[in-house]
N, C-alpha and C positions, 0 to 999 in steps of 0.2 A: 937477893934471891927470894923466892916466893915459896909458897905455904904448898905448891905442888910439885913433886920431882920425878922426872924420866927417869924409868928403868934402867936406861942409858945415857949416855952424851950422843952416843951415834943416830939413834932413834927419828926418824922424819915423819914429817906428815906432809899429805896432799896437800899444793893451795886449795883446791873448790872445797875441802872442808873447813879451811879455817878462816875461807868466805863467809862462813854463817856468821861470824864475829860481824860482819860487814853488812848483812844483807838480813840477817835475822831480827832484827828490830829498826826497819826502815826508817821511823823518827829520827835515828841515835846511828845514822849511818855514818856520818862525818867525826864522831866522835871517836866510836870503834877505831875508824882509819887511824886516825893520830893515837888513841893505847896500841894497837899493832905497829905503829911507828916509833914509839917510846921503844917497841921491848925489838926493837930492829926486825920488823917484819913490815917492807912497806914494799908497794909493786907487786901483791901476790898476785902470781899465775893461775888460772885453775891445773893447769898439771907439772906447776914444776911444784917441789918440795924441799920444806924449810923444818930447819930443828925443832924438835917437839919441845923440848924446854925453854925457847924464848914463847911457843902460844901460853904453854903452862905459866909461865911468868905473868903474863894477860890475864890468863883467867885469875891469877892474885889479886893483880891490881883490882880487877872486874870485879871480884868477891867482895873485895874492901870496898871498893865506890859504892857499888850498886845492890848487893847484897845476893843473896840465894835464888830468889824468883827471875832475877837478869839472867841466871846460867841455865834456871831451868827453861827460861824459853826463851837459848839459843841452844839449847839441845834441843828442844822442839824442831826446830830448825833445819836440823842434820840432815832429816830422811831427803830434804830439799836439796839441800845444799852438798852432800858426801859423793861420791865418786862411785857410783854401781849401776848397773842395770838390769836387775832381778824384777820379775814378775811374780807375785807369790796368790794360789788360791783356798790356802789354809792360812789359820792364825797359826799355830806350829809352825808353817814352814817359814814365818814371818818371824817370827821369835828367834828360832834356828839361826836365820839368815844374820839374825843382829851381829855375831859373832865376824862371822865372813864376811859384811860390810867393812864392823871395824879393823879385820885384818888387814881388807884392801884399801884403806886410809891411810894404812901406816908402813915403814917396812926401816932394817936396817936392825932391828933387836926385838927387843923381846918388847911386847908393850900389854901384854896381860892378854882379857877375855871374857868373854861372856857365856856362860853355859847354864843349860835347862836343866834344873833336876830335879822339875816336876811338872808336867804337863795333863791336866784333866780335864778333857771337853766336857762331861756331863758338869761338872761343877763349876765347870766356868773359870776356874783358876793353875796359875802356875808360879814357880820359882823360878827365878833367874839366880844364879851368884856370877858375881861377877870380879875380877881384879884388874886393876888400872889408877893409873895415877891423875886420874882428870875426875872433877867433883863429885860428889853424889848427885848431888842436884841438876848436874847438867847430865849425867849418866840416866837418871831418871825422867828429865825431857825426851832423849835420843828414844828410848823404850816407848816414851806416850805419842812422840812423833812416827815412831816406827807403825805403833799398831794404828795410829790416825790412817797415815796414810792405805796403808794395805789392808782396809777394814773390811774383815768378810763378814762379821757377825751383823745383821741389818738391824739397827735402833742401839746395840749394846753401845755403852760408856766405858773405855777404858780406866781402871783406877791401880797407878802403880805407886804400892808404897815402899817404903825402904823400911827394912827388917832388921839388919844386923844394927848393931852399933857404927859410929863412924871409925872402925877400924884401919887404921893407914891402910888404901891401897885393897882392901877386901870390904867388896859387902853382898846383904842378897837382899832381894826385890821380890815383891808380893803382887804379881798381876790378875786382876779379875775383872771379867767384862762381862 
């Protein structure tokens, strides 16, 4: 078993998100295939769904092979790749949204969340905390992919850092653009 654990056994996720394994780093597409094969995820759907604890298995392996910057950008990848169809014309409501994406990715238990608890436009920044059983680093991709793609602020640079310690399963994220 691997360095990440479901809240549950029962826990699923969407195939078109654990597509991004597949499609997030096009070099290394055939690679991916066969780690998602190892951990018995082969033939994903984009809408059927498969246990969240054999992708978390992946992302072990992934971790181990290829190191931190692999997960952060295939969490880059997510806003691509995840199962939603929101339109958003605020950074808030794009931030907001990150939560309800990840909900609709998953279903079957509990698999944690993302929440704002602190949003300031004249400053430019905000807090996310967040709980969940998937990396920091790939957690912190999905955020930079999130606000890439929904970018309302014209010229800003998103910069998401990680706050907390690597706490099992809890941390908060420092965004400012």
């Amino acid at each position: 078993m691997g360095k990440f654990k479901a809240y549950s056994e029962e826990v699923e996720v969407v195939g078109q998100t654990i597509m991004c394994f597949i499609y997030g780093i096009p070099k290394y597409e055939d690679e991916m295939r066969e780690l998602l094969v190892r951990h018995g995820l082969e033939d994903i759907q984009p809408d059927g769904w498969y246990p969240q604890q054999k992708w978390l298995d992946a992302f072990s392996e992934l971790f181990d092979s290829y190191g931190p910057y692999t997960l952060f950008t295939l969490g880059k990848s997510i806003p691509e790749q995840a199962a939603f169809r929101l339109q958003f014309t605020e950074l808030e409501q794009t931030l907001r949204a990150v939560d309800v994406v990840y909900q609709m990715n998953h279903r079957n238990g509990e698999v944690g969340h993302y929440t704002i608890t602190k949003f300031d436009a004249e400053l430019k920044e905000a807090l996310i905390e967040c709980t969940s059983p998937y990396p920091a680093d790939f957690e912190r991709g999905v955020l930079v992919g999130m606000i890439r793609k929904y970018k309302t602020h014209v010229g800003s640079v998103p910069k998401v850092e990680l706050l907390s310690p690597l706490t099992e399963g809890f941390r908060t994220f420092s965004i400012n653009w």
